[in-house]
N, C-alpha and C positions, 0 to 999 in steps of 0.2 A: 509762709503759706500755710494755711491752715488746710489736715490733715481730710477734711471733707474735701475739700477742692483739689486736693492732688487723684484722690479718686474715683473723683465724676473725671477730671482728666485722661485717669485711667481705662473708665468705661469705654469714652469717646477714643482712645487708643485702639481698643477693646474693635471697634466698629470698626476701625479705617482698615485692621486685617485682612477684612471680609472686601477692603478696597483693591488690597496690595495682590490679591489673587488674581486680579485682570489686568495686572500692570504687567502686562509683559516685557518690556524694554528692562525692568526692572530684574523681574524674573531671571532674564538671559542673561546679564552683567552680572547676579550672584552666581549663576553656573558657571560664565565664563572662567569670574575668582576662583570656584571650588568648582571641580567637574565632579564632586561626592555630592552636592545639592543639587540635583535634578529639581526641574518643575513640580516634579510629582512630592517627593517629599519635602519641599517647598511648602507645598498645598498644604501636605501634615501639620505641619508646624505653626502654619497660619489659623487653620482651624483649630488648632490645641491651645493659641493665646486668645483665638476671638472667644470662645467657650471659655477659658476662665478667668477673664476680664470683664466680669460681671460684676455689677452693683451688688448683688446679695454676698457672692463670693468674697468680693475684696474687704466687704463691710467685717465680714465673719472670722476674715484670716487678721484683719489689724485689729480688731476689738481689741487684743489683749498687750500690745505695745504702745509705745509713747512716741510722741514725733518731739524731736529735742528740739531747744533753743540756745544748745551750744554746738552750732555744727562744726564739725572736724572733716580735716581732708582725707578724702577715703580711699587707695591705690585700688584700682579694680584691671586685675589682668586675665583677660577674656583665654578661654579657648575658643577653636576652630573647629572642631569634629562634626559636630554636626550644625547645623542652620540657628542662630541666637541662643547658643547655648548658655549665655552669660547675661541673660536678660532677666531672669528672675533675680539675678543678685545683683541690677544694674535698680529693678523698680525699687528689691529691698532697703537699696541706700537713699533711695528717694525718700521712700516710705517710714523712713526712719527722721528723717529730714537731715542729713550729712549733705556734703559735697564728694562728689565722683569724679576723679580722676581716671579717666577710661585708657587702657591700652588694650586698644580691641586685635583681635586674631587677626595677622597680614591675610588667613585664607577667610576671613568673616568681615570685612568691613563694609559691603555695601547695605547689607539687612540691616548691619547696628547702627551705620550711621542715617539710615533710613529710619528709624525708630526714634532716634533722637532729635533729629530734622522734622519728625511729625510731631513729638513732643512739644517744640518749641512752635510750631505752628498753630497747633490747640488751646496752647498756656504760655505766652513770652515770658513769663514768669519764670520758666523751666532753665532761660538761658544763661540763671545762675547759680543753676545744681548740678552743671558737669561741666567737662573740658576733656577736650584729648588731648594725650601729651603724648611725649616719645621719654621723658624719665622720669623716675618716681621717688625723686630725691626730699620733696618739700609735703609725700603725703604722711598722716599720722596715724592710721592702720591699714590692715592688708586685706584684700580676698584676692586670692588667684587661683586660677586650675590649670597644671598642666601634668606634667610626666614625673615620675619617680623621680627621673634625674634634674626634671629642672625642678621640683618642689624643694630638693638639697641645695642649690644655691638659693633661693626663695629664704629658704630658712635661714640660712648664713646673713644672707645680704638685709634683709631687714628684723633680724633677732633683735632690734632693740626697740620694737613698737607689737601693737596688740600684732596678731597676724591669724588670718583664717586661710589657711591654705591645702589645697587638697590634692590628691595623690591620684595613681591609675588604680581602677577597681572593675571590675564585673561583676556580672550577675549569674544567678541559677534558677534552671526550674526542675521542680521534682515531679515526677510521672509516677503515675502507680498502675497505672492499664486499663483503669476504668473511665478514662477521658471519651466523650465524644469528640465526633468530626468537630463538629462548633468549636469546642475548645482546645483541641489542638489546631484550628485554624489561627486562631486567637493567639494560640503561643508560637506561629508560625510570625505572626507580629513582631513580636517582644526578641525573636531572633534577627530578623531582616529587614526591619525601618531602620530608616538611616544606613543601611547595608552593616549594620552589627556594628557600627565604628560607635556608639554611646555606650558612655560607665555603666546604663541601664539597661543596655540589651543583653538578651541572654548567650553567653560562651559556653556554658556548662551545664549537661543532663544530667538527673541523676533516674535509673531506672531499673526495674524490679527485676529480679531475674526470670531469665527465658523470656522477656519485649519482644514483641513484634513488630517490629518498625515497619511493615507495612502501611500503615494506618498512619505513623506520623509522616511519612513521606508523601503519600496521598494528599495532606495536608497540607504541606508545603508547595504542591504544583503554582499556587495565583502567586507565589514570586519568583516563577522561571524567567520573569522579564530580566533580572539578574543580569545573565548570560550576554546580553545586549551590550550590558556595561563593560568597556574595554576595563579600566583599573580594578573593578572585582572582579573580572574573569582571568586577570593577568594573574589576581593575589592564588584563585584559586588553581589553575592551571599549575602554577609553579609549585602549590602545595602538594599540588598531586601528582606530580614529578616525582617530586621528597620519595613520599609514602612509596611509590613503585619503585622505587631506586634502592629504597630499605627493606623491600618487601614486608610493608609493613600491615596489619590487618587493617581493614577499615571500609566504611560502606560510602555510597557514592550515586548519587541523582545526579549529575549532570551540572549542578551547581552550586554543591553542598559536600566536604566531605563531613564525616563522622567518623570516631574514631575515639576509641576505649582511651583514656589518658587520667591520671589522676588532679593534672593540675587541671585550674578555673579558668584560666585566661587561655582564652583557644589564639592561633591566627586568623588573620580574616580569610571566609571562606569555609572554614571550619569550624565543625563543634565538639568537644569535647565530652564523653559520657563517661561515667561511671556506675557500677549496680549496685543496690542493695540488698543485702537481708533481713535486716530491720530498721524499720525509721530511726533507732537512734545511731546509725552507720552516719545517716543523712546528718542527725543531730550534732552528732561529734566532729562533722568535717565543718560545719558552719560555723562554730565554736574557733577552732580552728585556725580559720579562715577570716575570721570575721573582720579583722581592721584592712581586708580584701574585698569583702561584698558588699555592693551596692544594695538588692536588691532579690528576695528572694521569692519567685512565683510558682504558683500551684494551689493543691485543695487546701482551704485554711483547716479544714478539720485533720488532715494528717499531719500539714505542720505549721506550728497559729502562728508564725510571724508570716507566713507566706501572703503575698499578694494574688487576686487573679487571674488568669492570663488574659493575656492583651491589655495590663493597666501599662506595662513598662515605661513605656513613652508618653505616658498621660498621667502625670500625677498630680494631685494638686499644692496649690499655692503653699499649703502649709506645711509638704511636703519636701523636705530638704535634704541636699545633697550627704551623703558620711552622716545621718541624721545629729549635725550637727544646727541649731537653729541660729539660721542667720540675723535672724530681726534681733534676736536678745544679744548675742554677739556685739551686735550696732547699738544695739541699748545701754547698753553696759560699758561703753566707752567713755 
């Protein structure tokens, strides 16, 4: 398949997004599987692939790779967390022209296999660049994402073939006090889509001394819908047992805690902060930290690897997980 027509494919993938958002029978079968994928950030998720399943987009991010003509069998072991989280590294083995061996998340299969179902609908051609299997005995390199502890079997079990495999990470954002409403609404995002359960979302404040979290809480009031949610109300309710149980300090909106901690990875339900006195406090913990953080948001002029707020869940194509690049990975095979 020549590498133009896998992404007018893509485009037309690109479109049917914008289909999947009225398909409600559909909709309510991926809740049913995961009660963490509500309708609504469903919608997210749909809009964030119809938007960068553009012709200019996709032209721009493959310019610089190759589409092989010795394809190899590619293991692809999906997470669950959030709604097709394993779709960018499902197009980049397309994109690369491999074969995919899909073992999609028991709590994600209706989305993926609605993707691939639409694939092969668009392009019959497609229905010899994947398969789902249940083992991954005959494939001949890896991508997988899951947990610390399954990324150590991961690594045991197929050490003897390339392997891309990736680990639990979170993110931070740095605050300095000069944020508007806007943008801490924006970083109110980057903590609460997908209800904090992605690598990308933020667990960790870092903030100046004497904050006034007035201002950021304000900000966070458009996702009290929360509260609705029985499994994030459960996570948070029982965190905040803990805390009064220890007497432990810590602030508290109703469906948020907050609470001084020096580690990155919060629970759900909570966030973690830490203060500074000088940006390189900030510097030195990211340093650190860093085969930990996904992703770090805030003013680029205070600190230049920082993102936006509100990009966390929107990144694009060329943008890759542990910024490790998946296309040359596949290249290079």
């Amino acid at each position: 398949m020549l590498k133009s027509e896998l992404i007018e494919t893509l485009v037309l993938l690109g479109k049917e997004f914008e289909v999947l958002k009225r398909n409600e029978a559909l909709i309510n079968k991926a809740h049913t599987e995961n009660q963490w994928f509500t309708p609504d950030f469903q919608a997210v998720m749909m809009n964030y692939w119809s938007s960068q399943l553009q012709r200019e987009n996709l032209n721009s991010w493959l310019n610089e790779y190759s589409y092989t003509d010795r394809p190899k069998n590619i293991g692809l072991i999906m997470a669950g967390n959030i709604p097709l989280v394993g779709l960018h590294d499902l197009i980049c083995i397309l994109c690369s022209g491999h074969f995919a061996m899909i073992k999609p998340s028991s709590e994600d299969t209706t989305l993926v296999k609605w993707v691939t179902d639409t694939l092969i609908k668009l392009n019959p051609a497609l229905m010899h660049s994947f398969e789902y299997v249940d083992k991954l005995n005959t494939c001949e390199a890896l991508i997988a994402t899951g947990s610390n502890n399954t990324s150590r079997y991961f690594e045991y079990y197929f050490s003897s073939i390339p392997r891309l495999i990736r680990k639990n990470r979170n993110s931070l954002a740095v605050i300095t006090g000069n944020e508007t409403e806007a943008e801490l609404q924006e970083l109110a995002k980057d903590i609460f889509l997908y209800f904090g359960l992605g690598c990308r979302n933020v667990s960790k404040l870092w903030i100046p001394e004497n904050y006034d979290f007035n201002k950021f809480f304000e900000a966070l009031e458009s996702f009290n819908f929360l509260k609705n949610h029985n499994k994030y109300f459960n996570n948070y309710t029982y965190h905040k047992a803990i805390l009064l149980m220890n007497l432990a300090p810590h602030l508290d909106n109703g469906f948020l805690l907050v609470k001084e901690d020096s580690r990155l990875s919060s629970p759900l339900g909570c966030l973690f902060y830490s203060v500074y006195k000088e940006r390189f406090d900030i510097i030195d913990y990211i340093d650190n930290q860093k085969d930990s953080i996904q992703i770090v948001l805030g003013d680029k002029n205070f600190i230049s690897e920082a993102l936006p707020f509100g990009q966390s869940q929107f990144p694009e194509l060329n943008s890759y997980a542990d910024e490790i690049d998946t296309l040359q990975f596949l290249n290079e095979l």
